[in-house]
Every structure is written in C-alpha cells, then in structure tokens.
N, C-alpha and C positions, 0 to 999 in steps of 0.2 A: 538438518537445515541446509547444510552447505550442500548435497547433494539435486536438493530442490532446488537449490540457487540458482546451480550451475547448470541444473536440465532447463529450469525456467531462463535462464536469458540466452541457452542455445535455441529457444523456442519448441524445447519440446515439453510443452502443457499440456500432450496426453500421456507421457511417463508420467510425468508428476503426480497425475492426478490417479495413476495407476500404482503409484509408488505409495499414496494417501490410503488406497483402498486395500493393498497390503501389508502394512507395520500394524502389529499387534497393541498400539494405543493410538490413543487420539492427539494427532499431530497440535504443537503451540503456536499462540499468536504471532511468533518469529517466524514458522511456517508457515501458515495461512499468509502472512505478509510477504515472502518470499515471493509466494504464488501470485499475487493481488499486486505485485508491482512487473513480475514479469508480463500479467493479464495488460497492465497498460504499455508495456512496451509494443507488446504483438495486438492489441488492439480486442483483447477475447470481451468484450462485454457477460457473457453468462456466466462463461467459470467467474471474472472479476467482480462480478455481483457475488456470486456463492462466498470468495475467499471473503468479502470485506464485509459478509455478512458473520461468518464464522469470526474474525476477528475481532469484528465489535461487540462481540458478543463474550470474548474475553478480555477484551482490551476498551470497554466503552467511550474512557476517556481521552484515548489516543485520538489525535488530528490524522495521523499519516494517512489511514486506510480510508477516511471520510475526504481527505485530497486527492491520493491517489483512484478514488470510484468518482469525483467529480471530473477528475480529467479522462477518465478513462470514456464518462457520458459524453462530457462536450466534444472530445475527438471523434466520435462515432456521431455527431450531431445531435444528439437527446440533449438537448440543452432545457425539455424539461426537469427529467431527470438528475442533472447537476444540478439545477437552481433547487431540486427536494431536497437531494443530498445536504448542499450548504445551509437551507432555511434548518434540517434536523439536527445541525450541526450547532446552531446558534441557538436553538431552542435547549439543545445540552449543556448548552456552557462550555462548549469543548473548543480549545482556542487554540490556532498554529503557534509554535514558537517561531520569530524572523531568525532567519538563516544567520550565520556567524562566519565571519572571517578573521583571520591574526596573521598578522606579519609583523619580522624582528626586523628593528634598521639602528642599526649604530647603538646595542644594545638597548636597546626600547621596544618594547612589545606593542605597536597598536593594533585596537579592534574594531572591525568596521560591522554593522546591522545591514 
C-alpha cells in the first residue's frame, strides 16, 4: 500500500496501475483506496471510477470512496454523476462520520465536530 501511496500522489497512476496488474494477489480496499484518492487529487475520473468501484465492492459500507468519487464527478463537472453517487449513498444507509479535532489547554483536552 505505501508504495501505491506514494506513486499515486507523485501522480504516477500508470505505475500504479501497472504495479496492480503485476503482484500475484488481488490488491485490498487500503489499496484500491490509495488509488481513488490519488484519482481525485489528479483529476483521473475512469481509473477513479474503477478504484471506488472495486472498493465498494469490499468495503460497501465505507463513506470515504462514495466521497472521494463524488468529488472526484463534481470537480470534473458531472454533477450528474455525484448527485448518483450521493442519492446510492443514502439509499445504503452509508453515513459520513464529521471530522474530529482535539486540542489540550491548561491540561484539558477539548473536542471540536
């Protein structure tokens, strides 16, 4: 996985996808997800279609891949697209969790949503 990481956010998504086609098993949805977030950094709409199709397909209940291929449509302008994604989203039951933050002040830990 770290090797996909780190091809995928130097933007090389045809190593990757050539590194995919050579390991003798079938890459996890840590990988797949690697992929599918480098796809939205660089804008690839088909590999990011493939990866977040493969992950949801191990991961169904996972929000990230269902966010990350929403944004990955409405940056490219398919804002059909996204609104599919999110309505199959809602229709799963698959829910984001809101972001989290914590900061220590004067020994006290607060959390902020």
């Amino acid at each position: 996985v770290c090797m996909i990481d780190l091809l995928g956010r130097a933007g090389q998504l045809d190593k990757v996808e050539a590194l995919f086609n050579g390991i003798p098993f079938e890459p996890d949805a840590a990988a797949w997800s690697s992929l599918l977030g480098a796809c939205r950094i660089y804008g690839d709409v088909e590999r990011g279609t493939h990866a977040a199709e493969y992950v949801l397909e191990l991961d169904p209940m996972n929000a990230g891949p269902f966010i990350l291929l929403s944004n990955i449509y409405a940056a490219s302008g398919e804002w059909d697209h996204a609104a599919e994604v999110r309505k199959v989203m809602k229709e799963r039951g698959v829910k984001a969790q809101p972001g989290r933050s914590c900061i220590e002040v004067k020994k006290k830990v607060h959390e902020f949503v």
